[in-house]
VEXMAR-13378 format. One line per 5 residues: number of its first residue (from 1); their letters; for each residue x, y negated, z negated of C-alpha. Coordinates in Angstrom, 3 decimals, m for minus. Each point is the difference from the previous one (the first is absolute). Layout:
REM VEXMAR-13378
NUM> a> X Y Z  ...
END
This chain:
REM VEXMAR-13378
1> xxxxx> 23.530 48.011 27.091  m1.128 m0.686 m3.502  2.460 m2.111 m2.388  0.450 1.998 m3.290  m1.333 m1.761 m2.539
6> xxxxx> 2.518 m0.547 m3.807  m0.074 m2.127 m2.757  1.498 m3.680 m0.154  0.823 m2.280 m2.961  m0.785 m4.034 0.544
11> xxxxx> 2.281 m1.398 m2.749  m1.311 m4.149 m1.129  0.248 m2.308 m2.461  m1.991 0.129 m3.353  m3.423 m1.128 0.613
16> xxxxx> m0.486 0.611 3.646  m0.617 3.592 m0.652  m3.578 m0.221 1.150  0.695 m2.633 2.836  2.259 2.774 1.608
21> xxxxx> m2.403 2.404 m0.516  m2.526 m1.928 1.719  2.114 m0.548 2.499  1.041 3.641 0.663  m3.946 0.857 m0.124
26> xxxxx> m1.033 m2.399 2.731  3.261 0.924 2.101  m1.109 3.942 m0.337  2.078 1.466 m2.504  m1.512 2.726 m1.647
31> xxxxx> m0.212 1.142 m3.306  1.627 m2.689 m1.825  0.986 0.093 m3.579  0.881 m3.125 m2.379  3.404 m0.188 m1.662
36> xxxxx> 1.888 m2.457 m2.021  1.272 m2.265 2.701  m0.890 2.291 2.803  m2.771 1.974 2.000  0.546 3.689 1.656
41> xxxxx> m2.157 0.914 2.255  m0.423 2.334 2.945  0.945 m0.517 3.865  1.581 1.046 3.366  3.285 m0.814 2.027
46> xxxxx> m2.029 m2.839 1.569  m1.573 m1.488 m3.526  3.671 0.150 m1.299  0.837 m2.341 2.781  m2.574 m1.977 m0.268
51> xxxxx> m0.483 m0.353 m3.815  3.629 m1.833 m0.072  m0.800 m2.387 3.101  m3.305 m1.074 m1.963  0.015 0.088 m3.622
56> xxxxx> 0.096 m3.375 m1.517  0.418 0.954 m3.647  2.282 3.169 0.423  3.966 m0.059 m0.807  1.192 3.219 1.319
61> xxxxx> m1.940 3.060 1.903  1.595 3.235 m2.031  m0.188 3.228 1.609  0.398 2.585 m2.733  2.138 3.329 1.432
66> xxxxx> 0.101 1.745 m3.312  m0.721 0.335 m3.745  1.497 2.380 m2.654  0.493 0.042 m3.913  3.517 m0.919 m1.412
71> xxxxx> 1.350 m0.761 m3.010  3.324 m0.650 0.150  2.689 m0.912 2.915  0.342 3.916 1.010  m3.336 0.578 0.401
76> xxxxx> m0.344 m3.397 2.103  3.077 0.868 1.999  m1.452 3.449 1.056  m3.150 m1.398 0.633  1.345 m2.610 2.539
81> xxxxx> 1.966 2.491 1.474  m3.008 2.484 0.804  m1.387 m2.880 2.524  0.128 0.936 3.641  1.881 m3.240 0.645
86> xxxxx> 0.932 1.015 3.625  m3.793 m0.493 0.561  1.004 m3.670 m1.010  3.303 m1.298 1.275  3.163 1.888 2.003
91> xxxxx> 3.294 m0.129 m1.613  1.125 m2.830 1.962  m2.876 m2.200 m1.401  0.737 m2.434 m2.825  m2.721 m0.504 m3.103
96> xxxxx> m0.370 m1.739 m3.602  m1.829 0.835 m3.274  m1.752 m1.785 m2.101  m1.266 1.984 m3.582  m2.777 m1.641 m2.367
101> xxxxx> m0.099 1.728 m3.360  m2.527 0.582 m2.642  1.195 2.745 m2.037  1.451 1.126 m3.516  2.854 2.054 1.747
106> xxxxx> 1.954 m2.995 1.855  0.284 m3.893 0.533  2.609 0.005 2.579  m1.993 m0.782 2.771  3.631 m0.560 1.840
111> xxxxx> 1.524 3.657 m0.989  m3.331 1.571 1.245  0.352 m1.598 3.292  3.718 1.711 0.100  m1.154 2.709 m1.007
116> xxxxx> m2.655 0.403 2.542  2.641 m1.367 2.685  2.224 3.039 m0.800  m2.572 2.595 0.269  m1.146 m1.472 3.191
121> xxxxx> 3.286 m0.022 1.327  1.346 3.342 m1.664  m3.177 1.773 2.101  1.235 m1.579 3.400  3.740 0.840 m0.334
126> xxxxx> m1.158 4.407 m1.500  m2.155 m0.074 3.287  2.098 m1.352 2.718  3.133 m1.184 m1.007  m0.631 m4.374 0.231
131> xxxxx> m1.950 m2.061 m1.908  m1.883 m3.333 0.050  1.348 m2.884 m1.560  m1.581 m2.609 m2.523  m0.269 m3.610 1.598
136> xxxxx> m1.588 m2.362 m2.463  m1.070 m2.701 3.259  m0.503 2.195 2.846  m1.598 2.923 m0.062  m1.946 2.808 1.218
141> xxxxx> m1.936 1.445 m2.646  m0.606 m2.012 m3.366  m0.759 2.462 m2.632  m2.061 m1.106 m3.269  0.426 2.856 m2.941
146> xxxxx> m2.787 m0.629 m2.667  0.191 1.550 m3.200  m2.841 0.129 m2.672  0.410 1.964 m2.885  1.016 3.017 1.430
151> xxxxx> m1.953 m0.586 3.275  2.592 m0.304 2.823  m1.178 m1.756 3.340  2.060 m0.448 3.045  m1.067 m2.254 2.882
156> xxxxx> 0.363 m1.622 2.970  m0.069 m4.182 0.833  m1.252 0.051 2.739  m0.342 m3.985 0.256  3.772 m0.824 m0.194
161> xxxxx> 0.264 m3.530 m1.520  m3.245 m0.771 m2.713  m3.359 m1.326 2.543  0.107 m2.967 m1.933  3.153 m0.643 2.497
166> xxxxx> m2.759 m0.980 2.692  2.435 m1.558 2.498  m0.858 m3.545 0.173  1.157 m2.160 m3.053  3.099 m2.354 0.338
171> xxxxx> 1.693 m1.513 m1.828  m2.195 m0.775 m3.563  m0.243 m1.624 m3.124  1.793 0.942 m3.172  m3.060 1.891 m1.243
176> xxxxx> m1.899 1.490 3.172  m3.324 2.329 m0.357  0.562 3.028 0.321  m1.859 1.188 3.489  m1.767 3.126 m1.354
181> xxxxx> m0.861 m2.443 m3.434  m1.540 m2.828 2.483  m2.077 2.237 2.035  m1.826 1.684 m3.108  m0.606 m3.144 m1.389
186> xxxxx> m1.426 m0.984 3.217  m1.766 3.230 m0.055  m1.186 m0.157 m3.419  m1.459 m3.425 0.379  m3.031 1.108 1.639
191> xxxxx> 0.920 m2.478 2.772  m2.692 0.962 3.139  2.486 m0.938 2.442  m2.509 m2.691 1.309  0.051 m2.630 m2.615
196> xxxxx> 3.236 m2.297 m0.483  2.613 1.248 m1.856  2.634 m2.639 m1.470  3.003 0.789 m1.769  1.356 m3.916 m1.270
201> xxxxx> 3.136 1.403 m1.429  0.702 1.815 2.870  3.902 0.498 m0.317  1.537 1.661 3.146  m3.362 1.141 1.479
206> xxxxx> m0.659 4.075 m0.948  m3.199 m0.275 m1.568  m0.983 m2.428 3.179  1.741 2.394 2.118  m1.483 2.931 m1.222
211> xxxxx> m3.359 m1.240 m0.164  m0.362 m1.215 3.543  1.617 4.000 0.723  m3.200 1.509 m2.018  m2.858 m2.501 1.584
216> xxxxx> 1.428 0.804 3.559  0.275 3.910 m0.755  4.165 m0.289 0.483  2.064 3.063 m0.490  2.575 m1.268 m2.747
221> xxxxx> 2.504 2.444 1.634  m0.085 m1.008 3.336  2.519 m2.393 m0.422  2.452 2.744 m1.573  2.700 1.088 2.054
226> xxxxx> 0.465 3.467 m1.079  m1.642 2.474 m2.908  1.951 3.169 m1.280  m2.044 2.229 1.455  0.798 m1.161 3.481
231> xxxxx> 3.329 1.954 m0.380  m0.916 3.359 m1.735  m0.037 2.700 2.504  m3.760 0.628 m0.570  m0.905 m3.042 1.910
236> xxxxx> m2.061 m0.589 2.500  0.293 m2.960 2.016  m2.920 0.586 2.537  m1.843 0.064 m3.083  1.359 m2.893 m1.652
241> xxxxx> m0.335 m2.046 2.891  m4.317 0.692 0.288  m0.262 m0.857 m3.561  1.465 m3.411 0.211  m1.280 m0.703 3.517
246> xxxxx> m3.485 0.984 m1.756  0.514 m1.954 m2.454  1.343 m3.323 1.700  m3.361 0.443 1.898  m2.027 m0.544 m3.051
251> xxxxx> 1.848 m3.642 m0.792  m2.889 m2.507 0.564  0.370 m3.477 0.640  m2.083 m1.090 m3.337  1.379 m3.274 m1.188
256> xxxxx> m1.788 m1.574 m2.869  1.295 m2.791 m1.769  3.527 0.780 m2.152  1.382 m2.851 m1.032  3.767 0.026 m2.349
261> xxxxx> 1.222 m3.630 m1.685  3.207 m0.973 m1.848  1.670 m2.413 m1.904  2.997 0.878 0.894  1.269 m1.004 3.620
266> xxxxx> 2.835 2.772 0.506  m2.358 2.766 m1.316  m2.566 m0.858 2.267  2.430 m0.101 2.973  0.687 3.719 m1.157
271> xxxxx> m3.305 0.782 m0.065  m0.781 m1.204 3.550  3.263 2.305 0.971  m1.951 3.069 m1.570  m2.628 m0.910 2.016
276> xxxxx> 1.367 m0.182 3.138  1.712 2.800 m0.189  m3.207 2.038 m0.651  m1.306 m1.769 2.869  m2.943 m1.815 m1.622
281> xxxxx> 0.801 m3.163 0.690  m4.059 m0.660 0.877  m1.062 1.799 m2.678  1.496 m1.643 m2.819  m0.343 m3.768 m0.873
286> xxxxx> 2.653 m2.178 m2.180  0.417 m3.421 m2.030  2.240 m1.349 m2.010  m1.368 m1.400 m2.960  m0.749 0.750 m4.023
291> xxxxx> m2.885 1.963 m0.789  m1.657 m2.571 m1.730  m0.033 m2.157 3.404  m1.314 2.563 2.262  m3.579 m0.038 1.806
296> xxxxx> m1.539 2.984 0.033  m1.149 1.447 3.308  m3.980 0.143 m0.035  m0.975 2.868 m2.228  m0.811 2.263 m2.190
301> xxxxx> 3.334 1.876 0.592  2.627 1.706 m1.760  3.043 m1.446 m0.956  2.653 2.242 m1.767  3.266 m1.443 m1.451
306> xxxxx> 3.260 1.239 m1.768  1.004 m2.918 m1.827  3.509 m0.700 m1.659  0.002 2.243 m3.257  3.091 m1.687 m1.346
311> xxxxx> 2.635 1.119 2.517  m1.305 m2.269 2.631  m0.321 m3.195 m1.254  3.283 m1.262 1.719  m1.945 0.511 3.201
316> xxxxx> m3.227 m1.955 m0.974  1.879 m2.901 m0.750  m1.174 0.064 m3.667  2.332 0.159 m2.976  2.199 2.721 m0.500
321> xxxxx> m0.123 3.655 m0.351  0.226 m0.030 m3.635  m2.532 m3.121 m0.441  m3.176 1.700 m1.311  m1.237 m3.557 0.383
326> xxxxx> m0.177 m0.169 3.150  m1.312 3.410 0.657  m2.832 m0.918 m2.237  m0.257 m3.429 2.071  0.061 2.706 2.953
331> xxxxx> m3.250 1.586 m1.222  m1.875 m2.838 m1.149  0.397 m1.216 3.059  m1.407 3.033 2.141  m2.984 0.286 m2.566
336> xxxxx> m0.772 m3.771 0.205  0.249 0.360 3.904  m1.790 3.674 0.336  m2.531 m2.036 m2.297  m0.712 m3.282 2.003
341> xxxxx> 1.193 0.566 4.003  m1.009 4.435 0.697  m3.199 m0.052 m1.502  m1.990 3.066 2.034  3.194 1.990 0.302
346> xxxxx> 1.610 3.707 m1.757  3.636 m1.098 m0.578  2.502 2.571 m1.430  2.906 m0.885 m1.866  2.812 2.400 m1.011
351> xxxxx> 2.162 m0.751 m2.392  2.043 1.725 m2.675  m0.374 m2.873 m2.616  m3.423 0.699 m1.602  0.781 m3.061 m2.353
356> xxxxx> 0.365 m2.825 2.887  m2.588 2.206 1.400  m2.509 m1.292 m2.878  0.764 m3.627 1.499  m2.152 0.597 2.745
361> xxxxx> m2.906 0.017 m2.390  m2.734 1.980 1.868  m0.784 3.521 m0.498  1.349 2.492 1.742  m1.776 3.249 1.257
366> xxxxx> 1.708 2.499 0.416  3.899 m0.114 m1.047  1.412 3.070 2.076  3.710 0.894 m0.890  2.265 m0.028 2.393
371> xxxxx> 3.558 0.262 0.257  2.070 m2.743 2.002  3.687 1.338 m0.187  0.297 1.071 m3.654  m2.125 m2.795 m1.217
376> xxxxx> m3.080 1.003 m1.230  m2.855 m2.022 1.633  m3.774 m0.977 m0.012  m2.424 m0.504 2.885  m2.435 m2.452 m1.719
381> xxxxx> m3.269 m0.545 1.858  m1.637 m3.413 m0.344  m3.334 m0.714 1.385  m0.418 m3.609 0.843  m3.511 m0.466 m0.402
386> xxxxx> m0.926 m3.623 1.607  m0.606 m1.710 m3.118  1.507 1.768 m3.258  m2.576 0.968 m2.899  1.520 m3.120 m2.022
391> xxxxx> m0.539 m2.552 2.542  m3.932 1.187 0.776  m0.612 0.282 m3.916  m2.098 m3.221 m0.665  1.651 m2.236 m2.005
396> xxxx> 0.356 m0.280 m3.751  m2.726 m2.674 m1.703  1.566 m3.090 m1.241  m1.918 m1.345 m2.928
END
């Protein structure tokens, strides 16, 4: 029988808009539409299912139910209450709402989520007399209500926890990479998932673990233990279970060269926990050791790195988190090594200090912004030509 086909909502983090539309594009979605911080596009039961076991750069999967004009808390409440919510949940389930607002009318993101609650629940108790209850950690349904302006849209999580939640990571460092943030990064490199990719700074291991999941076609969701949609009663576990079989059966056994290094000796022990827990123990290489100290493998290759910003230092071992000092020490240093030891290689720092940044002392093309938490971040390309235009410049005369 032929799935029905409805529109979906792949929510992401500023900048990744167009990685997550590529993504949905080579996975099959169809007509897909760019957003700020998220992509809708067009799919099927099955796409649903597979779109949150295999997007790298997506936060949530949002299945819009319903949209309506309101402008004010009556208007919402009736709204709400129109929903067939019995197509949804029974009145024994349990749910949760979350509202984002961008309107004139209201800033009470909390009140609208009440007020949504009691129109939910006020249509179950008129119709038969119970009602489902609101449970903040376990739930059945999680509801997003998204007002702009007057536009009023109502959907459905269908991914439970955020994707970025792949499963694996232990216990991490006090400034871990966001998953989703590590694999666009990866993604955006241009790395050909051939050539050696080295991250020197490497933290707990995401961006390692993540990259080693793209070269050898990994499902990020296959280590999850459970998405939302898995308990609405439209699901279809036949179904589910040929998508991910499908999909398992596309993992290759690609390997190329990933290689993480630290100077810190407890952060790397995290990182090989990560690792080991994502099961790519012989796909992922590490040493402990300062970046200035480490050989490179045999390139050209790519090596991408998230460097301290000013919250890290602690970890580095250099200064404190308030000595600009030693951040600038920081970036001399990765300039002055980018400079003399990865000659033929892209590396990729990001950073959200564009002034230690200038330490590095190469030119970068292209800065992307990117957000890491709510720190406001650039991707800096440097290409490390193997000799730099100063050094093949002939010398000045001496007279």
């Amino acid at each position: 029988m032929e799935q029905r086909s409805f529109r979906m909502i792949a929510q992401t983090l500023f900048g990744l808009e167009e990685v997550l539309r590529t993504e949905l594009v080579r996975l099959g979605a169809r007509d897909t539409e760019r957003h700020n911080r998220a992509v809708s596009f067009t799919g099927d039961e099955g796409f649903l299912y597979k779109a949150n076991l295999s997007l790298r750069t997506a936060i949530r999967v949002l299945v819009p139910i319903a949209t309506f004009e309101a402008c004010n808390t009556e208007q919402l409440y009736l709204g709400i209450k129109r929903i067939r919510w019995q197509d949804h949940m029974g009145p024994d389930d349990t749910f949760a709402i979350k509202a984002t607002l961008n309107t004139h009318w209201t800033d009470h993101s909390q009140f609208i989520a009440q007020k949504s609650k009691d129109a939910i629940v006020d249509r179950f108790r008129e119709k038969s007399g119970r009602r489902p209850s609101v449970n903040l950690n376990d739930h059945v349904l999680r509801i997003h209500v998204h007002i702009n302006n007057e536009r009023v849209t109502v959907s459905l999580d269908s991914s439970g926890g955020t994707l970025h939640e792949r499963g694996y990571r232990q216990d991490t460092n006090a400034a871990p990479l966001n998953e989703v943030l590590a694999a666009g990064m990866v993604l955006l490199s241009g790395w050909d998932r051939q050539q050696p990719l080295v991250d020197p700074m490497c933290g707990s291991g995401t961006l390692l673990v993540e990259a080693a999941m793209i070269a050898a076609n990994i499902p990020p969701g296959i280590y999850r233990e459970r998405f939302a949609f898995e308990r609405w009663p439209t699901f279809d576990e036949a179904l589910y279970a040929t998508v991910r079989n499908a999909l398992i059966a596309r993992i290759s056994e690609a390997k190329p060269m990933i290689m993480g290094a630290d100077i810190n000796r407890v952060t790397l022990g995290k990182a090989r926990e990560t690792i080991a827990a994502a099961q790519l123990e012989d796909s992922i290489s590490l040493q402990h050791g300062a970046f200035a100290d480490l050989d490179p493998p045999a390139g050209p290759g790519m090596l991408i790195m998230n460097p301290p910003y000013g919250e890290r230092m602690n970890e580095q071992g250099i200064g404190t988190e308030s000595d600009a000092a030693a951040i600038d020490a920081l970036y001399t240093m990765i300039g002055d090594t980018l400079k003399r030891r990865w000659t033929g290689w892209i590396a990729w720092v990001l950073t959200s200090n564009l002034e230690a940044a200038k330490r590095i002392r190469l030119t970068p093309k292209p800065k992307i912004q990117l957000f890491n938490g709510a720190l406001d971040c650039r991707m800096l390309r440097y290409d490390l030509y193997a000799g730099s235009r100063r050094l093949t410049s002939p010398p000045p005369r001496t007279v």
